[in-house]
VEXPA-46352 format. One record per residue (C-alpha): x negated, y negated, z negated. Coordinates in steps of 0.25 Angstrom, whole numbers, plus 5000, padded with zeros to 4 digits. Last residue first. Layout:
N
XYZ...
! end
This chain:
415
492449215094491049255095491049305080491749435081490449495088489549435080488549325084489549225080489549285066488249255067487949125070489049075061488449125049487049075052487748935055488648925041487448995030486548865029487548775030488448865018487348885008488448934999487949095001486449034995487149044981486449164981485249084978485748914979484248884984484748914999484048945012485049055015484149155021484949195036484849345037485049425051485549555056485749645069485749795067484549875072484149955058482849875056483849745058484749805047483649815036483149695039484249605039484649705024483249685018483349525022484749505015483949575003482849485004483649375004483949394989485349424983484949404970483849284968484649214981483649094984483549114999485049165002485449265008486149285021486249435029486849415043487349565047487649595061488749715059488549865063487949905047487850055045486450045045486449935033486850055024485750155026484650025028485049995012484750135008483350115016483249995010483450044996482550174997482750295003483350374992484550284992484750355003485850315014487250255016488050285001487450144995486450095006487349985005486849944991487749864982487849954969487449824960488449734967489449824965489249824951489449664949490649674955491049754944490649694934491049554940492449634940492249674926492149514923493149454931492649354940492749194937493449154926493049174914491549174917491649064924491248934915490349024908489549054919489448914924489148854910488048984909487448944922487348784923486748794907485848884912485348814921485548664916484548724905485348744891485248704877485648834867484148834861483948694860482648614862482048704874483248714880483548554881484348464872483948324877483548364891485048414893485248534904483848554904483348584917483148734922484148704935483648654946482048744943483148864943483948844957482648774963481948904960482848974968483149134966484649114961485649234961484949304950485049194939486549154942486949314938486549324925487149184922488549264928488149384920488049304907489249244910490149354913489649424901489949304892491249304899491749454895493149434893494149434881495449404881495949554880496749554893495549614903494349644893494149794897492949784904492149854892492649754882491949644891492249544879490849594871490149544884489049674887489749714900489749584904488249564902487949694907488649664920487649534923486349624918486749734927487149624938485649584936485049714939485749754949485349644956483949664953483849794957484449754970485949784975485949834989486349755004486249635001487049495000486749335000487849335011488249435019488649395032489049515041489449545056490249605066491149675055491749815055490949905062489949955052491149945040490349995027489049935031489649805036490549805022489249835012488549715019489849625019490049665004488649624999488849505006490149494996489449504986488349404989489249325000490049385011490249435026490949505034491049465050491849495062492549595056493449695063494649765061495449655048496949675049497049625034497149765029495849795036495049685031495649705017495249875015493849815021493749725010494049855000492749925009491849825007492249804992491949954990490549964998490149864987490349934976491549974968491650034953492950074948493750004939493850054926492849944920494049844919495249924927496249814922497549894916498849944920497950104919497950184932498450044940496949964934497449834935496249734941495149674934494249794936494349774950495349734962495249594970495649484961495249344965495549254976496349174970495749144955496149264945495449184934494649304930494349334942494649464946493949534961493249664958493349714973493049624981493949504986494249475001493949355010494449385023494149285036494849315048494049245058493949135068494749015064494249065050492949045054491749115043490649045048491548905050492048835059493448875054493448915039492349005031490948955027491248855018492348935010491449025006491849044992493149004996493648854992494248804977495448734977495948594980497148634989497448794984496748934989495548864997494948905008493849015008493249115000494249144991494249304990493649284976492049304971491549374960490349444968490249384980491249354991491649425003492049385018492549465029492849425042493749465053493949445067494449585071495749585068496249615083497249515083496349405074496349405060496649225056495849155046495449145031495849285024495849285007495549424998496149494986495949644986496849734978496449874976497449984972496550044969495150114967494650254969493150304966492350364976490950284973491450214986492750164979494050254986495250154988496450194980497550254992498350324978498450214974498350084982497150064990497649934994498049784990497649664996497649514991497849384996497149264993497649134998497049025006497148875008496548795021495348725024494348815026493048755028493348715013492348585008491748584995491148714997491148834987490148944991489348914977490548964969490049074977488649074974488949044960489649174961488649254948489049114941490349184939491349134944498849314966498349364977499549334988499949454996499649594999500149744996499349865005500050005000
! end
């Protein structure tokens, strides 16, 4: 049974909040809708075998199909981010994420294209903002009446990939011109092209890769264990008891803000002394503008912004990310594992990092180019020139004309 209708941040998204213009290049107000599937006894099979549903997916469009549906393109946010990625849902309100980059003229050409902006997996906001809400542990578990918590099941990747294909092709979608995201959702379009070989002419992903890195893992272990350590977790069971794990949220979300960040000019900016005359090395609780900047930002969102097991959760799949994952031997090496799921890739891929990004490094972007040009298949990387870090994904002017040259050299694009 398919029901649709009407649906209804961390400083780890500070590259999303980034993404947010002054000025829309899509002038018009939009709504979410959401889609429903895999009802039981139809659950959707998870890729470690394990069954979920009903799953609900809440997602905007921007533009018009075309007869054949083949004009599509995908978009996908990073970790924590909504479906809102352009427009505005009421006058005076906030854009989409990528807003900049999405509306007539521009990369992402609504007069062109039929846009979709889905939702992954593990979507609640603790404000319930439009946009928000995509099945996870927030959600009503139907075996029980109760939010799953730590009962839901674990998803990768591979899983949000294929759930977004579940939309395209309830929504008519045959044929993607493009997919492409940012962070998160990079890692999506990756793990899309090598899932779907034929499906899309080109990717874009966006400060992304191809496997989770030792020091990646490493630092969303240290984020999850500060949740999972906040008295007011209560195991993930904290839904209705008027408690919640903010602390936890914030200390990952500070946790988070160091790693994303590899300028000096983002440090040497910000270790001045929030107030000469009552400085760190006088009081011990007086802050630097830099930490004063993070834990005021942290705090202000902790509340509000995604829901704490679904950060968890999230979180996870990023860690599993590898899409060598079930194509070839780990055995072998990790470039050799990571060559076993690029060789199923048809689509031209344009890989963009950012310079300064401490996580996502340009070297990884660079492994993948290389790792797909040995294997005979077209790719390129355009370095973002940014001192932001990961935040490079809101360099719009230097992103606009790579990004329209090659969709245009795709097959769907010369249109």
């Amino acid at each position: 049974m398919v029901r649709q209708g009407k649906s209804c941040c961390l400083l780890v998204l500070f590259f999303l909040a980034a993404a947010i213009c002054p000025a829309s290049a899509l002038e018009e107000i939009v709504a979410p809708r959401t889609f429903t599937f895999a009802d039981r006894p139809n659950e959707f099979i998870l890729e470690n075998g394990q069954k979920l549903g009903p799953i609900t997916v809440v997602y905007e469009t921007y533009g018009k199909l075309d007869p054949n549906g083949n004009n599509g393109i995908l978009l996908i946010h990073g970790m924590g981010g909504t479906a809102h990625a352009a427009g505005r849902h009421a006058p005076g309100g906030p854009l989409g994420w990528w807003d900049s980059l999405i509306g007539p003229g521009k990369p992402f050409d609504s007069d062109k294209y039929f846009i979709v902006s889905p939702q992954a997996l593990a979507g609640g906001h603790r404000d319930n903002k439009p946009g928000t809400g995509t099945t996870g542990p927030h959600s009503t578990d139907p075996r029980t009446g109760k939010p799953y918590g730590m009962r839901f099941p674990v998803f990768t990747i591979r899983d949000m990939a294929r759930v977004h294909m579940e939309l395209l092709k309830h929504l008519g979608v045959r044929h993607l011109v493009l997919v492409s995201g940012v962070s998160m959702g990079g890692y999506q379009a990756l793990e899309f092209i090598c899932t779907f070989p034929d499906f899309a002419d080109g990717a874009i992903p966006v400060v992304a890769r191809g496997r989770s890195s030792a020091q990646h893992m490493a630092n969303h272990l240290v984020r999850r264990m500060a949740i999972m350590n906040d008295p007011n977790w209560q195991n993930g069971d904290y839904y209705n008891t008027g408690r919640y794990p903010a602390v936890g949220m914030s200390i990952a979300s500070i946790t988070s803000a160091s790693s994303y960040n590899n300028s000096p000019k983002w440090y040497e900016n910000n270790l001045i002394a929030a107030d000469p005359t009552k400085t760190p090395y006088d009081h011990f609780n007086s802050l630097f503008v830099l930490e004063g900047d993070l834990m005021k930002s942290a705090l202000a969102t902790a509340e509000k912004g995604i829901d704490a097991n679904c950060y968890l959760y999230q979180s996870r799949a990023l860690s599993t990310m590898n899409l060598g994952w079930k194509r070839g031997d780990y055995r072998r090496g990790w470039r050799a594992s990571l060559a076993d799921g690029l060789k199923e890739v048809n689509a031209a891929v344009l890989m963009m990092p950012s310079r300064t990004d401490g996580s996502v490094r340009p070297e990884f972007a660079a492994e993948i180019v290389d790792i797909l040009r040995t294997l005979g298949k077209k790719a390129e990387l355009h370095v973002i020139d940014s001192e932001k870090g990961h935040a490079g994904s809101s360099e719009y002017s230097q992103m606009i004309g790579p990004m329209k040259d090659f969709i245009q050299s795709l097959p769907g694009g010369r249109r």
